[in-house]
N, C-alpha and C positions, 0 to 999 in steps of 0.2 A: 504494500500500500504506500501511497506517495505521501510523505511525510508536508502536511501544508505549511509547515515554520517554513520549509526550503522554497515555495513559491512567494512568501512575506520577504524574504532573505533577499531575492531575487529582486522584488518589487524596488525596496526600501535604497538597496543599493544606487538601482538605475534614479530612483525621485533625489538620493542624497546629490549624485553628481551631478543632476541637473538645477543645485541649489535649494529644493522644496523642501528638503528635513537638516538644514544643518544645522550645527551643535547635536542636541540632542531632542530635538522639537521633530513633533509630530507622532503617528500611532495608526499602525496598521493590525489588523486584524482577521481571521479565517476559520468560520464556523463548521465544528465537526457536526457527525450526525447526529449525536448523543445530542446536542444542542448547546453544550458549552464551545465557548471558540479559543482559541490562541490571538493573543495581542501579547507586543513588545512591552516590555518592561519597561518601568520607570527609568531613566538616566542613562539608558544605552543609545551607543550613537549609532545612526540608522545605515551610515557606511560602513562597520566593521561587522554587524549581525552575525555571531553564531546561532546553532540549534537550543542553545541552554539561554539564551537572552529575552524570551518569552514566559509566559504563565499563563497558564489555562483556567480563566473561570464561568463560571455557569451565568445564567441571567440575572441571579439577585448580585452578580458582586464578587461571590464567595469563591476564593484559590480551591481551585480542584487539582490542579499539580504544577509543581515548581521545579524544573531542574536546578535552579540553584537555591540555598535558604536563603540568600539576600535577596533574593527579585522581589519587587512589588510591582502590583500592577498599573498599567499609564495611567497618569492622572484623569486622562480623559475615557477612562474607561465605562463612565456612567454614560457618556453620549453612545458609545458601541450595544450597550446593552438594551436602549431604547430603541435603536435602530430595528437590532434584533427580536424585539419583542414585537415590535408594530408591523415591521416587516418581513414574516416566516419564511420567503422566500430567497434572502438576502442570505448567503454566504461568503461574503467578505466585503469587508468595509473600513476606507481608507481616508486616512486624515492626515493632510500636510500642511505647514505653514510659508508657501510662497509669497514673495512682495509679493506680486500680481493680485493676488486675492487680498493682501491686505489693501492693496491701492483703489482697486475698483469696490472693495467695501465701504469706501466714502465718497463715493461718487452719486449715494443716493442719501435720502434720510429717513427712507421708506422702509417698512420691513420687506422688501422684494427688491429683486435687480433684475432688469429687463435684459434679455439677452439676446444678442443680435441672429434673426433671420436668415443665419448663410448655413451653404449645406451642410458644415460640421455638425449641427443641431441630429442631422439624421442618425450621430452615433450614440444620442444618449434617447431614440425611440422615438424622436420626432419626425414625422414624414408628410406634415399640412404643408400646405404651398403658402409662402410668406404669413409662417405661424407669429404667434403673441406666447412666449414663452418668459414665465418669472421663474428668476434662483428664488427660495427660500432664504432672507437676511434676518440672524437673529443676533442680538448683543452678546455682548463679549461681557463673561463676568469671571474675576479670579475665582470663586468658586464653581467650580467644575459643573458641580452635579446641580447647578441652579438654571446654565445653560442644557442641561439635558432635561431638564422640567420644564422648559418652556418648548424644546421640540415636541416631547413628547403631548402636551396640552393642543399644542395649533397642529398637526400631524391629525393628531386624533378627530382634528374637527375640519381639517380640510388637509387631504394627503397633498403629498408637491404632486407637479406634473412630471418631472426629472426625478431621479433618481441620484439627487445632490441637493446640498446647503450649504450655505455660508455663513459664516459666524465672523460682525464687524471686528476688523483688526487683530484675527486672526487664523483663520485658513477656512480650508473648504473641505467638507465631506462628504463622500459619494459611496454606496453601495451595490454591489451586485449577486446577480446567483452563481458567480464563478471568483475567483482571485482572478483572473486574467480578463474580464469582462469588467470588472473594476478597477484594474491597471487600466484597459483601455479608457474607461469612464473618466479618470482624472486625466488622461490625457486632452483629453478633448475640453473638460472642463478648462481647464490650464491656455489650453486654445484658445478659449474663445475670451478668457481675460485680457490675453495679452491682444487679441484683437480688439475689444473693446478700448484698451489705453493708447492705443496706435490711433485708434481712429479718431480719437476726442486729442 
């Protein structure tokens, strides 16, 4: 069976040298069947990932196993588990903090960023002819788990149209039913920011 830390490994790498997790910022994740997933550990930098630099926990929270005693789990681990909860289809789910998204998250003061019309749209399941597509913008709050109470509340009362959010001034989240459909997902999200600051 294919170990999913080694596809998070992979991922985390390629987003490190493209600038979107450097230092130690950011938190990738990949849901087994049982329904607990593997997320990166607190403090590890997302270019050197070994197999032991994760922790597996279930939906409430709770360490289901740790290759190392010192791991804890990302800080932002309470946004992973909301995702997962609301959305049982979602097997991996990845969160970076590139400028890009923190730049174009002040380009509105609206909870939504409108995103441009061009055919990159078609890779995150849009295929309307000159659609009206919003990102989800939610505030940026140091505690963690208050940004994941406020997705989980508007989610619950109006799902996104994408399969991503953004969180002001500080990165983007995107989910999918593969780790590699969610690599592609941030790609394109990533796309379409820096399109947006190019063109303004």
């Amino acid at each position: 069976m294919i170990d999913l830390r080694e596809d998070l490994i992979e991922a985390a790498t390629h987003f490190y040298q493209l600038g979107w997790m450097r230092g130690t910022a950011g938190n990738l994740s990949a849901r087994l069947p049982d329904g607990t997933f593997w997320i990166t550990a607190s403090g590890k930098s997302k270019g050197k990932l070994q197999l032991e630099d994760f922790v597996r926990v279930d939906l409430a929270g709770e360490i289901v196993e740790s290759p190392s005693p010192s791991n804890r789990p990302s800080a932002e681990t309470s946004i992973h588990q909301v995702i997962y909860s609301l959305f049982p289809e979602a097997k991996a789910c990845y969160h970076v903090h590139s400028v890009e998204a923190n730049l174009v998250s002040q380009l509105t003061l609206e909870d939504h960023l409108l995103l441009p019309a061009i055919e990159m749209l078609k890779g995150l399941g849009i295929w309307q002819e000159k659609p009206e597509v919003y990102l989800p913008l939610f505030e940026n709050y140091l505690n963690v788990p208050k940004i994941a109470e406020s997705i989980q509340e508007r989610f619950q009362i109006s799902p996104p149209e994408i399969p991503a959010l953004l969180i002001r001034d500080h990165g983007v989240t995107v989910w999918a039913n593969s780790p590699e459909t969610a690599f592609n997902y941030l790609e394109i999200a990533e796309y379409l920011f820096r399109y947006i600051l190019m063109k303004n």
